[in-house]
FIFI-314589 format. One record per residue (C-alpha): x, y, z. Coordinates in steps of 0.2 Angstrom, whole numbers, padded with zeros to 4 digits, always signed. Example, Ala and Ser with C-alpha at 12.3 -4.5 7.8 and 13.67 -1.06 7.14 Angstrom:
REM FIFI-314589
+0062-0022+0039 +0068-0005+0036 
REM end
This chain:
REM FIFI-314589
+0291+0222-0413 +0303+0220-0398 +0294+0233-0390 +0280+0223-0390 +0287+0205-0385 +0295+0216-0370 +0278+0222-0363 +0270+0205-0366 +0285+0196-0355 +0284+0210-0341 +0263+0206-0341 +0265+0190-0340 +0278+0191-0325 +0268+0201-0317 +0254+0190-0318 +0265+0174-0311 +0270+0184-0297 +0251+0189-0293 +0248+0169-0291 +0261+0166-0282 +0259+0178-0269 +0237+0172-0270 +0244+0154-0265 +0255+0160-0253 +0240+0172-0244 +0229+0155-0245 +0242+0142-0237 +0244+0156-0225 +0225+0157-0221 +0223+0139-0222 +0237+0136-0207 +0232+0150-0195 +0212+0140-0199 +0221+0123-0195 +0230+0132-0178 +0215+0140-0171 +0205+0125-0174 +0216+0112-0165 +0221+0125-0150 +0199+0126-0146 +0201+0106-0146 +0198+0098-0130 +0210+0085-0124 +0198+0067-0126 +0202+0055-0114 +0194+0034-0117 +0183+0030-0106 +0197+0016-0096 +0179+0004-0096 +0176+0006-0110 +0182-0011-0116 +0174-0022-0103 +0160-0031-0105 +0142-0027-0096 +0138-0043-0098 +0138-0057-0085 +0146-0075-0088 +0135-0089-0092 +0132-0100-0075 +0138-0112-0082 +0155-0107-0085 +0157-0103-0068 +0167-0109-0057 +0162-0107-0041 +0169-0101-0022 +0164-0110-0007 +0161-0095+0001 +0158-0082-0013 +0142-0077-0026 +0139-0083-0042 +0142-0064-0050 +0158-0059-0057 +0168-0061-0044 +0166-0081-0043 +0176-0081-0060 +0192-0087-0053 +0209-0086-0066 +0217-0102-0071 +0226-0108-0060 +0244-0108-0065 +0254-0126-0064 +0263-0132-0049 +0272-0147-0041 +0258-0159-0035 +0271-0160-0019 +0266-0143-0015 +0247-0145-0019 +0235-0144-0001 +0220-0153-0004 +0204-0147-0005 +0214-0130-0014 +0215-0125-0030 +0233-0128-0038 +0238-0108-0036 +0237-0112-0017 +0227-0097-0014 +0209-0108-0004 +0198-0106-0018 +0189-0123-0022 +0184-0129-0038 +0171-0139-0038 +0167-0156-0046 +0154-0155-0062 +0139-0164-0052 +0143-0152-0037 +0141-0136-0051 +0126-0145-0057 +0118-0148-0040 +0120-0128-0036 +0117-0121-0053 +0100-0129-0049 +0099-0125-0032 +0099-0107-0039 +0086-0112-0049 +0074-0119-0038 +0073-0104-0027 +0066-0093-0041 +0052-0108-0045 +0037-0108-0038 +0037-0123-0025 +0027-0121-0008 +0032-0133+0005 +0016-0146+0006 +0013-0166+0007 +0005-0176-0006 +0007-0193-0010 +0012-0198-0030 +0009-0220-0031 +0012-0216-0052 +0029-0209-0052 +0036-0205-0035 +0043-0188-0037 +0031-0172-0034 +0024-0169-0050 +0017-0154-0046 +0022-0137-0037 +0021-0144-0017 +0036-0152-0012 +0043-0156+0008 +0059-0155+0013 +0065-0172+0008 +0059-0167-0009 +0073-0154-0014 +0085-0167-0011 +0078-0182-0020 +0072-0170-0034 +0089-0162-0040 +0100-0177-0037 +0085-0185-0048 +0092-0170-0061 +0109-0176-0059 +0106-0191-0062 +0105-0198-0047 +0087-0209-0043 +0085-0209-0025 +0069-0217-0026 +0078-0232-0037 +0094-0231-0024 +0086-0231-0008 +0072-0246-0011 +0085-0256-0018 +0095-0254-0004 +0083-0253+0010 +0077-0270+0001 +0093-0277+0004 +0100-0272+0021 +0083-0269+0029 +0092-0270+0046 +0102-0257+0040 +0085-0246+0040 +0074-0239+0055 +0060-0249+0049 +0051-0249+0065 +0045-0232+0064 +0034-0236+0051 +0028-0253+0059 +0032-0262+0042 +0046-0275+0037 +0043-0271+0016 +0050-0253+0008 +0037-0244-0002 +0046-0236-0018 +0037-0223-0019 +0033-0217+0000 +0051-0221+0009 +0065-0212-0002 +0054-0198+0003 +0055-0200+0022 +0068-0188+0030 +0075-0205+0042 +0076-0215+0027 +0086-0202+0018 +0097-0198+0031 +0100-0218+0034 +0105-0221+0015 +0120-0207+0015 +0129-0212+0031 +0129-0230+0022 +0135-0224+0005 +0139-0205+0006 +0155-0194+0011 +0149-0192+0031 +0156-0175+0036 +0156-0163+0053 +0140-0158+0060 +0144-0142+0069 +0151-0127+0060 +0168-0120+0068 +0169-0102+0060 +0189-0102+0067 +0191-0119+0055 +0203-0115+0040 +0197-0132+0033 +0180-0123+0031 +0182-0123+0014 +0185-0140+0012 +0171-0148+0027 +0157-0135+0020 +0156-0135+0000 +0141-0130-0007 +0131-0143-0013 +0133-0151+0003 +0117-0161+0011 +0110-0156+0029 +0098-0162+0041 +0092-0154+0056 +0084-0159+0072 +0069-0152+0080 +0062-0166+0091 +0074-0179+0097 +0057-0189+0099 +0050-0186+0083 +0062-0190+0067 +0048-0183+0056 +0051-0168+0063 +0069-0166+0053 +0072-0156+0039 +0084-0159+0024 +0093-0145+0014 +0108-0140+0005 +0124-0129+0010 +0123-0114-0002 +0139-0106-0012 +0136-0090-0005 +0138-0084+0015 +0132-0071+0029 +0142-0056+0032 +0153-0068+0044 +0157-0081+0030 +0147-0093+0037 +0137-0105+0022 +0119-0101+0020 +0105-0117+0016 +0094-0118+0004 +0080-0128+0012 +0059-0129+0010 +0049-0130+0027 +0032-0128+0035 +0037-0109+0042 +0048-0102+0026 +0031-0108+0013 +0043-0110-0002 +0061-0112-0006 +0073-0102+0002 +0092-0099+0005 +0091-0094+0023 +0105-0090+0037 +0102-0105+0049 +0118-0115+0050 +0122-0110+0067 +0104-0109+0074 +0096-0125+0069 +0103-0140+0078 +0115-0151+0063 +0111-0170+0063 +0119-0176+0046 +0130-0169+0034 +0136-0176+0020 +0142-0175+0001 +0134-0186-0013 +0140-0192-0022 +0156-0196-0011 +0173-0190-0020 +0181-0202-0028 +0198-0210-0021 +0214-0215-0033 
REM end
């Protein structure tokens, strides 16, 4: 009976020691797995873009450079809080030249931009009914009156009421009339001209690239006219400065005309002659 118990105990060790080496032969196999697994690993390294955005900004959360794009770049930081002792005007508060515009001069470039991608051709027609084009064929005096009219600004309201009232004031005589027409004079480029040196900012009519006020005098938004015949004030044309540059930083104008057909944003600061500049509405002074 001993016997027997004894050769029962020894089978039974012998059988706990043939599992014990089994899980020891599989831990084995399962770390030299593990080891030649992660040594045939590649080191994987994050993209370092991976977290930026593709995406542009809205326009309109821009704020914009006075001599800088719309894109990305014309995001500028917040700036950080200074003494108003040490503030420059026409600067932002971090000192650094980068201008932030007022909300009707974002509204008058945001559609500025705009325009240039609508289809307007430059063309003179008459509208007794409601003043503004009301179709596709605009002059140059239109792309002024039009998107101040968007910013709510009514030219054609502003300038009878004012011609009616100071009609000295006004070039009447190269109409041959005494009496404003609503609908025909807030259209005429003299008219026009006339009404924002009485009740706009009046700024420099010549562009000094060596200026480093430039950023200040030349905003975009800014309203031009240019001369072409000294005889012949039909012959002016009206556009606006536009918040991007040439290659030498000068302003570009987005302006309609007989020779560009539609709108444009064309490099013609320094090559057409400047005969009003101004900035409507004026900035306000505390």
């Amino acid at each position: 009976m001993k016997n027997r118990i004894d050769r029962k105990r020894s089978a039974w060790m012998l059988n706990y020691r043939y599992f014990i080496y089994a899980g020891i032969i599989i831990a084995l196999l399962q770390f030299l797995a593990l080891r030649t697994f992660y040594q045939d690993q590649k080191i994987i390294k994050l993209p370092e873009k991976l977290f930026q955005s593709p995406l542009e900004y809205p326009r309109e959360e821009l704020i914009l450079e006075p001599d800088g794009g719309t894109g990305a770049e014309g995001i500028l930081p917040e700036p950080e809080e200074e003494d108003e002792a040490d503030e420059d005007p026409g600067q932002d508060e971090a000192g650094n030249g980068e201008l932030i515009l007022t909300d009707t001069q974002k509204q008058i470039v945001l559609r500025l931009l705009d325009l240039i991608e609508e289809d307007i051709i430059y063309g003179y027609e008459t509208f007794p009914d409601t003043g503004y084009p009301s179709d596709n064929i605009w002059i140059s005096t239109d792309v002024i009156s039009m998107v101040l009219n968007d910013v709510g600004f009514d030219l054609m309201e502003l300038i009878f009421k004012d011609m009616s009232e100071h009609k000295e004031d006004y070039p009447m005589d190269i109409k041959g009339r005494s009496e404003a027409i609503k609908y025909i004079d807030f259209r005429d480029v003299f008219f026009q001209e006339q009404f924002f040196r009485r009740h706009a900012l009046e700024l420099p009519a010549e562009f000094n690239a060596d200026d480093p006020n430039n950023s200040v005098l030349w905003q975009p938004g800014d309203i031009l006219y240019f001369q072409f015949d000294p005889d012949n004030p039909y012959k002016d044309l009206g556009g606006f400065v536009s918040p991007r540059t040439n290659d030498e930083g000068v302003p570009l104008v987005i302006m309609i005309s007989a020779e560009l057909g539609s709108i444009s944003e064309v490099d013609v600061l320094n090559e057409y002659v400047i005969v009003g500049h101004f900035r409507y509405p004026p900035p306000e002074v505390d």
